[in-house]
C-alpha positions in Angstrom: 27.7 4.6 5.0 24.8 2.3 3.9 21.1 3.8 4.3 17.8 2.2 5.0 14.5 2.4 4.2 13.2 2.4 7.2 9.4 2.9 7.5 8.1 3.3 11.5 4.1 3.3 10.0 4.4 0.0 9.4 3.5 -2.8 12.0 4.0 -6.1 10.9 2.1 -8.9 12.9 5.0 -11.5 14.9 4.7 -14.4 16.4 6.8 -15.7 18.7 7.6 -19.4 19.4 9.9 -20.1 22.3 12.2 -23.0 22.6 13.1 -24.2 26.6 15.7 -26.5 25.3 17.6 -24.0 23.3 16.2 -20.7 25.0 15.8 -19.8 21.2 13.0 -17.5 19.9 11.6 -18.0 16.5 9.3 -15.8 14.6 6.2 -15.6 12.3 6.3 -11.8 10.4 3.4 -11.1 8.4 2.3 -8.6 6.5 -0.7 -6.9 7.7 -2.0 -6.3 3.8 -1.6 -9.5 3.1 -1.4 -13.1 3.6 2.5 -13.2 3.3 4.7 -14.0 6.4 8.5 -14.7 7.0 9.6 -17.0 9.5 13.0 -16.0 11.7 15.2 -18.3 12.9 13.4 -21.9 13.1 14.7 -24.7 15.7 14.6 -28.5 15.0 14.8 -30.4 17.9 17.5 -33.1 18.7 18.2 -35.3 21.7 22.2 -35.2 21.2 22.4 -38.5 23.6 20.0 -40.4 21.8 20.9 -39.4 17.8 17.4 -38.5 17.1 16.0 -35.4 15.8 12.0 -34.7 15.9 10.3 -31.7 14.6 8.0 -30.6 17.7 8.8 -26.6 16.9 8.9 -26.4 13.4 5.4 -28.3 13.7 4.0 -25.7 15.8 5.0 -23.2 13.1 3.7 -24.7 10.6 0.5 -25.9 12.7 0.2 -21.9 13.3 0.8 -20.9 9.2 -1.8 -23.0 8.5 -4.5 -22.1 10.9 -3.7 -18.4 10.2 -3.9 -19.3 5.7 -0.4 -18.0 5.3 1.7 -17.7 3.2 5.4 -18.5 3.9 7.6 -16.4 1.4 11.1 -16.4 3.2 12.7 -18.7 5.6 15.9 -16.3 7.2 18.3 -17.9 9.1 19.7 -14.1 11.4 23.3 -16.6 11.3 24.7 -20.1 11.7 23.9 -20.5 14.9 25.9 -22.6 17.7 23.3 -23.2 20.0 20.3 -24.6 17.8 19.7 -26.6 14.8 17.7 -24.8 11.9 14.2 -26.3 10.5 13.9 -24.3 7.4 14.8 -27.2 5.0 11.2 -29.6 6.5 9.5 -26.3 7.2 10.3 -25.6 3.6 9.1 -29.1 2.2 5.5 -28.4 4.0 5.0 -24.8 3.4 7.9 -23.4 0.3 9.3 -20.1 0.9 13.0 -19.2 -0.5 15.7 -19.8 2.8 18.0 -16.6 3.3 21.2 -15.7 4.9 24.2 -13.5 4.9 26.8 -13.7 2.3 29.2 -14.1 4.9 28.2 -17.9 5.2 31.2 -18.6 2.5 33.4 -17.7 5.2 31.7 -19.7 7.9 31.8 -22.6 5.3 35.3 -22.1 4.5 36.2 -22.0 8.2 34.3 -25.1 9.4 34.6 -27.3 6.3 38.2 -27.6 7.4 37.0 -28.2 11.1 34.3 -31.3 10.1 37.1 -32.4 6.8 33.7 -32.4 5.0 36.1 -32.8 1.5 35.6 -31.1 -1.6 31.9 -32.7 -1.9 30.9 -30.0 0.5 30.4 -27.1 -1.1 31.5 -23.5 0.2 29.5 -21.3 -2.1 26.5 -20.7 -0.2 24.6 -22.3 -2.9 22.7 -24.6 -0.1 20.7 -21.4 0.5 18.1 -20.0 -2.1 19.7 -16.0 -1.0 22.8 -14.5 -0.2 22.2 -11.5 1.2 24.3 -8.3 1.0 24.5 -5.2 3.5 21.4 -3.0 2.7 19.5 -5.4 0.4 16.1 -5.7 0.3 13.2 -8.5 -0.5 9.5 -8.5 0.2 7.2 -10.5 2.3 4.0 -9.7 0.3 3.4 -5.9 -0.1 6.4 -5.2 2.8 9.7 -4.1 2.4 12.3 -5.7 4.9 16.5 -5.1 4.7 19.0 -6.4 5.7 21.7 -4.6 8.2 25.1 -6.4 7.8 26.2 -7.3 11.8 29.1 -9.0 12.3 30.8 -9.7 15.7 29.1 -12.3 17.1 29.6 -14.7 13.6 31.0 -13.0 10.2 27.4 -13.9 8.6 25.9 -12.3 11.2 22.7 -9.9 9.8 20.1 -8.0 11.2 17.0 -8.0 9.4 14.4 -4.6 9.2 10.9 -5.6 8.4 8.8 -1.9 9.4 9.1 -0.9 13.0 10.5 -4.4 13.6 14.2 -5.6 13.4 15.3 -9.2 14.0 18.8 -8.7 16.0 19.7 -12.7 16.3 22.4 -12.4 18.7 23.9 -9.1 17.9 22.2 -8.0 21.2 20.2 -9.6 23.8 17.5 -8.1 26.4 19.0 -5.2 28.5 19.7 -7.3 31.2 21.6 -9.8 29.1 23.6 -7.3 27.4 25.1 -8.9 24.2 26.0 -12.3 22.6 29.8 -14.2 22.7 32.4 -12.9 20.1 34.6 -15.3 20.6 33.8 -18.5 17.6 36.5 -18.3 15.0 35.5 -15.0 12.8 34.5 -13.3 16.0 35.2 -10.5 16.8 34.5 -7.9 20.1 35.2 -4.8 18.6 33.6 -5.7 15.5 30.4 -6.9 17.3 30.4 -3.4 18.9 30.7 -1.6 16.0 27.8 -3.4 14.7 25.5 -3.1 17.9 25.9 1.3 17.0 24.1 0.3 13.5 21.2 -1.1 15.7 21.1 1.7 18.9 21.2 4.2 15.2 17.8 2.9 14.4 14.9 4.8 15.8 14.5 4.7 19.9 10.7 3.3 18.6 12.1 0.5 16.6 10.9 -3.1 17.8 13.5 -5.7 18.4 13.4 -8.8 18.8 15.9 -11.3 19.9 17.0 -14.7 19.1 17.5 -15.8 22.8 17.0 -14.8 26.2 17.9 -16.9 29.1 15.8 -14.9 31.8 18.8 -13.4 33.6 18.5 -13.3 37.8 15.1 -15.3 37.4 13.2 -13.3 35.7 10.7 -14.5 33.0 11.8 -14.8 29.9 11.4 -12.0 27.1 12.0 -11.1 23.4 11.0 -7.8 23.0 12.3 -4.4 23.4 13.2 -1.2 21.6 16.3 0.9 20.2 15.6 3.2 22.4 15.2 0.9 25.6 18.7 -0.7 25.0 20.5 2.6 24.5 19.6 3.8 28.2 19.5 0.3 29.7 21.3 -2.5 28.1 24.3 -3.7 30.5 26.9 -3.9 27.9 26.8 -1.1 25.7 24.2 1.3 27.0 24.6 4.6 28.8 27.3 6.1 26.5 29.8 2.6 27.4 32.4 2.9 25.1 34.6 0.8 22.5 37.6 0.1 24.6 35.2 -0.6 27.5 32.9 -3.4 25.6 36.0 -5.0 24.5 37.9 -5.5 27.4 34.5 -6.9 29.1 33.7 -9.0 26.0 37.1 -10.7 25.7 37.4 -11.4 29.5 34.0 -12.5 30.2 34.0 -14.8 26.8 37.6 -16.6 28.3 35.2 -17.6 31.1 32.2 -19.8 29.1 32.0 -23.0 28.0 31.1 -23.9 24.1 27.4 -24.6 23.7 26.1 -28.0 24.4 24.6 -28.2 20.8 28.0 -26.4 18.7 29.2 -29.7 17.1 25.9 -30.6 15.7 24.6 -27.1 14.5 27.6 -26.2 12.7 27.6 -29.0 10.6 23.8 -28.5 10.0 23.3 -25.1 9.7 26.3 -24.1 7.7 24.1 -26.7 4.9 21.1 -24.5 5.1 19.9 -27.0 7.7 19.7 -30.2 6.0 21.4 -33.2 8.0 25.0 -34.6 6.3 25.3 -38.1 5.5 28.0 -40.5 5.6 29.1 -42.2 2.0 26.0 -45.1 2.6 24.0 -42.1 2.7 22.9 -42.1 6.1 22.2 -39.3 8.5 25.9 -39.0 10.5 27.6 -36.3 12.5 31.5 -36.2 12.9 32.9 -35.1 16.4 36.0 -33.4 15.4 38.9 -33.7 18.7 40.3 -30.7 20.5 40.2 -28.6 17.6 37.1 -26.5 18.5 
């Protein structure tokens, strides 16, 4: 079994952006030493009707990295997310920083390259990302040591990142009251996603998390932050002792039940490419909408 180097003395500083349109959360980590920061999970904004993607978030980032005289030194995407389309390509361009994600994205790559018929122009290497990263590795933001947690379930390049008392989840698990993320895009997996929500409740009960999305369940106002020890007593899906055989059958009947994301056609194809937009063989900026195969 991997170990991490966890350190609970350190507090990194994060920032929190919220997205209404996706209900996505992205983040600002800096270290408190320094003038080095990560960012987690940036959105780029489209309007899917109209074709036409803006950059109202990402400038708010980078509005708030310059104010603050940071440094961006990583751009981690937690997955390829279904439900958002990643900045980290024009947040890149203004600011630099290296963009990160599991090594599982080869199999994300292999998986939907066949769904989109990108051809053998696309490649399925990763190499659209500047890091691959492996269970247990671990990169600096300045003087502070983050890791990475391999979590699969929701997405096989599913990763949870460590970065002090602080762990980015993405959508391994949600706020109590939401419970836990869909396991059911190809790669998925309920049991698997289980398995990996024990390698975050075996982080200590202090241990900050923070989560991709929240969608303010029975009303409430919407909220990003809680702890290990929180979501062990009180998370509706696997806390209290719930067990393996109990989270799947709930997971696999609730996920027959909901519809694919509104945004799943365009993110795929942008995210799996490290966030930059494909192009048709003119070189302009073109989605495909692949029939009944999704």
């Amino acid at each position: 079994m991997t170990t991490f180097p966890v350190n609970m003395n350190v507090q990194p500083e994060v920032a929190s952006f919220f997205d209404p349109a996706t209900n996505t959360i992205s983040y600002v980590v800096k270290d408190p030493n320094s003038n080095s920061c990560a960012i987690v999970d940036s959105v780029m904004d489209i309007d899917y009707a109209a074709g036409k993607i803006s950059y109202e978030n990402a400038d708010a980032i980078i509005s708030y990295v310059k104010e603050k005289g940071l440094k961006v030194e990583w751009l981690i995407e937690t997955h390829v997310h279904a439900d958002h389309l990643s900045a980290a390509p024009y947040i890149q361009e203004k600011l630099g920083g290296k963009i990160g994600i599991g090594e599982n994205i080869i199999t994300v790559q292999e998986t939907f390259g066949k769904v989109f018929n990108e051809g053998t122009e696309f490649q399925r290497d990763g190499s659209q990302f500047d890091a691959l990263f492996k269970d247990g590795d671990v990169y600096e933001i300045g003087g502070l040591r983050a890791f990475a947690i391999y979590t699969p379930g929701h997405t096989p390049a599913c990763m949870t990142h460590v970065v002090g008392n602080a762990a980015f989840v993405g959508d391994t698990l949600f706020m109590p009251d939401g419970g836990s993320a869909r396991a059911d895009f190809p790669g998925g997996d309920a049991g698997t996603l289980y398995d990996s929500i024990q390698k975050v409740l075996a982080l200590p009960d202090e241990m900050r998390l923070f989560m991709c999305h929240d969608y303010g369940p029975n009303g409430r106002n919407i909220e990003w932050e809680t702890t290990v020890g929180d979501e062990k007593k009180h998370n509706i899906h696997v806390g209290e002792g719930k067990t393996r055989e109990e989270f799947i059958k709930f997971r696999t009947e609730r996920d027959a039940q909901l519809d694919m994301p509104k945004l799943i056609i365009p993110s795929l194809q942008v995210n799996m490419r490290a966030g930059d937009i494909p192009t048709d063989k003119d070189g302009r900026p073109m989605l495909k909408v692949p029939l009944n195969l999704l």
